[in-house]
Every structure is written in C-alpha cells, then in structure tokens.
C-alpha positions as CSV (number, residue, x, y, z in Angstrom):
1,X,96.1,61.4,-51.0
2,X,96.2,60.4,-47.4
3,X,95.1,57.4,-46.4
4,X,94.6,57.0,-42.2
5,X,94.4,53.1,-41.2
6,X,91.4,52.7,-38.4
7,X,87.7,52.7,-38.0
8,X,84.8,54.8,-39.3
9,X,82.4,55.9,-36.3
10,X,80.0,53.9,-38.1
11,X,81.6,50.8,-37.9
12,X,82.4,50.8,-34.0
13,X,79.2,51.8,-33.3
14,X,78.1,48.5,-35.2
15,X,80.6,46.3,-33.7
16,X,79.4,47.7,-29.9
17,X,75.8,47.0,-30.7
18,X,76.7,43.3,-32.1
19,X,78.8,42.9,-28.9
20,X,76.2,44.3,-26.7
21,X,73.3,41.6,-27.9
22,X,76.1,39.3,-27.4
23,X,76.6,40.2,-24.0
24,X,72.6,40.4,-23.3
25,X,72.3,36.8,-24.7
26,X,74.6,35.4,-22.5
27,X,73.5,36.7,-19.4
28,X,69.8,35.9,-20.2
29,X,71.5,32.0,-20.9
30,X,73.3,32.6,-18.1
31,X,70.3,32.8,-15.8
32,X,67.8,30.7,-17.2
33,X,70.5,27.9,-16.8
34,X,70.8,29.2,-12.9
35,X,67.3,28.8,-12.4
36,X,66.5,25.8,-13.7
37,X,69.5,24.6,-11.7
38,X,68.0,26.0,-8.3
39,X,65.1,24.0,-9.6
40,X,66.5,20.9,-9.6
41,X,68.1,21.3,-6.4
42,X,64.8,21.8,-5.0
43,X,63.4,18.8,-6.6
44,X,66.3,16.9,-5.2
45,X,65.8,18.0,-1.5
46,X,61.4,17.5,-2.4
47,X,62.5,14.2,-3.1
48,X,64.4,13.0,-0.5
49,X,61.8,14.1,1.8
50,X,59.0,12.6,0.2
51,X,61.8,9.0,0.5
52,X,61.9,9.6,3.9
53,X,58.4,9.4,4.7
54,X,58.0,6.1,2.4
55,X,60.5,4.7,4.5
56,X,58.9,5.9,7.5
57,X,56.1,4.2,6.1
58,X,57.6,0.7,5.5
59,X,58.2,0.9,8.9
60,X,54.9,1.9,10.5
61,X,53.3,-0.8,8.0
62,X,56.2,-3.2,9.7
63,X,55.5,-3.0,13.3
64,X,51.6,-3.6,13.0
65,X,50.1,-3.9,9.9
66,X,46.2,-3.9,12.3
67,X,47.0,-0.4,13.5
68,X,48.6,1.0,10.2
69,X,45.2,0.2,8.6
70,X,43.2,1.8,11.1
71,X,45.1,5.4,9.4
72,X,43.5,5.3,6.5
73,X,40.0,5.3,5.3
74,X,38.2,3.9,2.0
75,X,38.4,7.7,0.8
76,X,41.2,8.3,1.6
77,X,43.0,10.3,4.9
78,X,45.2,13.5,5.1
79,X,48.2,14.1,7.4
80,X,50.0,16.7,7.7
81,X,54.2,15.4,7.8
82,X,55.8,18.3,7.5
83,X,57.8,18.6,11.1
84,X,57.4,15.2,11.9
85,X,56.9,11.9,10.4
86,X,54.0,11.1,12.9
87,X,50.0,10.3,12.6
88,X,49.5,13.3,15.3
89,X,48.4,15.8,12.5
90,X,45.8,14.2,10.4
91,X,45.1,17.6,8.7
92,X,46.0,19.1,4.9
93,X,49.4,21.4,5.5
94,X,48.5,25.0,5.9
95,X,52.1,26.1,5.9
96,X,55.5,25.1,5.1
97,X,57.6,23.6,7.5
98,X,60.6,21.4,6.7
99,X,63.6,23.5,5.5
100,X,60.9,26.8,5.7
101,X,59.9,26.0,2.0
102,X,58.5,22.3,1.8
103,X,55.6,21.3,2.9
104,X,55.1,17.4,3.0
105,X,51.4,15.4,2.8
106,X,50.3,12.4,2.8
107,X,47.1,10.6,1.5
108,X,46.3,7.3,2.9
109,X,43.7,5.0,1.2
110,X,42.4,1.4,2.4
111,X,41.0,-0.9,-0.3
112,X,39.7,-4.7,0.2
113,X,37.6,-5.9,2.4
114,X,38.9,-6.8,4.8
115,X,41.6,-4.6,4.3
116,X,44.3,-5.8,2.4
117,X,46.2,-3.2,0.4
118,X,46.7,0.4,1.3
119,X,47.7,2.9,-0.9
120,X,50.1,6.1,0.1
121,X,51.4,8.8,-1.7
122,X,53.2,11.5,-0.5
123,X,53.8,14.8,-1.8
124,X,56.2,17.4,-1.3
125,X,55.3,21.0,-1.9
126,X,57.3,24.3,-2.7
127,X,56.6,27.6,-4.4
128,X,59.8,28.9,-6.6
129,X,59.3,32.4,-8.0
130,X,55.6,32.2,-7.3
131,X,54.9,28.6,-9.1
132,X,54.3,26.1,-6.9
133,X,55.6,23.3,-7.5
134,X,55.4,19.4,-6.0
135,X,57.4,16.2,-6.1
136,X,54.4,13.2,-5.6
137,X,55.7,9.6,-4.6
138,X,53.2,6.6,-4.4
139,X,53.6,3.5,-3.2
140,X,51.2,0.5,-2.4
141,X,51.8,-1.5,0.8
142,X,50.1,-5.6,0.9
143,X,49.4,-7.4,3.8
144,X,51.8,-10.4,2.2
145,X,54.6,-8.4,1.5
C-alpha cells in the first residue's frame, strides 16, 4: 500500500473557511475600533470648542457683569457661536460652521431678582454617519465670583 503525506480536499477547504471568518472578524474589529476612534476625535475637537466659548464667557461676564445680564432672559436666550464668539447672532444654528461640521450654541438664562446668577451652557453639534451627535458644557456665572 501506498501511503501519499498531504491534505484531503476536504480538509483545506475547512481550514480556508476557518481562516476566512478569521479574516472577516478582524476586519469588522478592525473598523468598529476606527470608528469609534474617529468618534472620539470628534468629541475631542466638540469639546474644545464648547471650552472656548466658556472662556469667552468668563471674559464677557468679566468686563461688565450689567451688560452680560442684559444677554439673557428669565427663559432663556439663543445665540448662534458658530463662526464667532460674539452676541451678533442671537438665533438657533441653521448650519454648521466651525471646521464645516460643528455647529456651536448657546443658551443663556437669568435667575434672581435682581439678577444675580446666570446660567450658560453651550453645546457643540456634529452628525457622524447620519447620527448627530453633541458635546453640552454648563456653567453658572455669580455676581460674587
């Protein structure tokens, strides 16, 4: 009897298929990590933009606390900071504007009578594979601060 040493066809067609899902798992791995990677990068930049206008903020509240108040209302007011961190735009954001795929707003409420404490919080909006997606910051400025 002759014996021949290798494999059946059978049993490298079995070890192609269990490479194969090998292959496929890895790759679907591969870019679910990538994604949720691009993610965070996106909530990294959302954030630092929403930091910005805090700080832009502080320093609004800083020069004159009598005019800062006068920006928001008991229900609270909209602006629009997407371009610029200014009170020109006191509308919601229609479209994205910073980096093409933010879009940056904030809501300004007064509370006290007289006005004492205000209450900001800005958000930073993107879309990522059709979900949209936001970053929200919120901060409370005192007139004894």
């Amino acid at each position: 009897m002759v014996y021949r040493k290798g494999f059946s066809l059978i049993e490298v067609l079995v070890f192609t298929a269990v490479l194969g899902l090998f292959f496929v798992a890895a790759m679907a791995v591969a870019t679910f990590n990538l994604k949720n990677m691009k993610i965070q990068e996106h909530k990294i930049l959302a954030a630092r933009f929403a930091e910005e206008g805090i700080e832009w903020l502080k320093q609004e509240k800083e020069d004159d606390w009598s005019i800062f108040i006068t920006r928001g209302s008991a229900a609270g007011t909209t602006y629009c900071l997407n371009n610029s961190l200014s009170w020109d735009s006191s509308s919601p954001c229609g479209s994205y504007g910073l980096s093409t795929i933010y879009k940056r707003e904030l809501v300004i409420k007064n509370s006290g009578s007289p006005v004492d404490q205000v209450e900001a919080i800005i958000t930073v909006y993107w879309q990522d594979m059709d979900t949209d997606l936001s970053v929200p910051i919120k901060t409370v400025f005192k007139l004894l601060e």
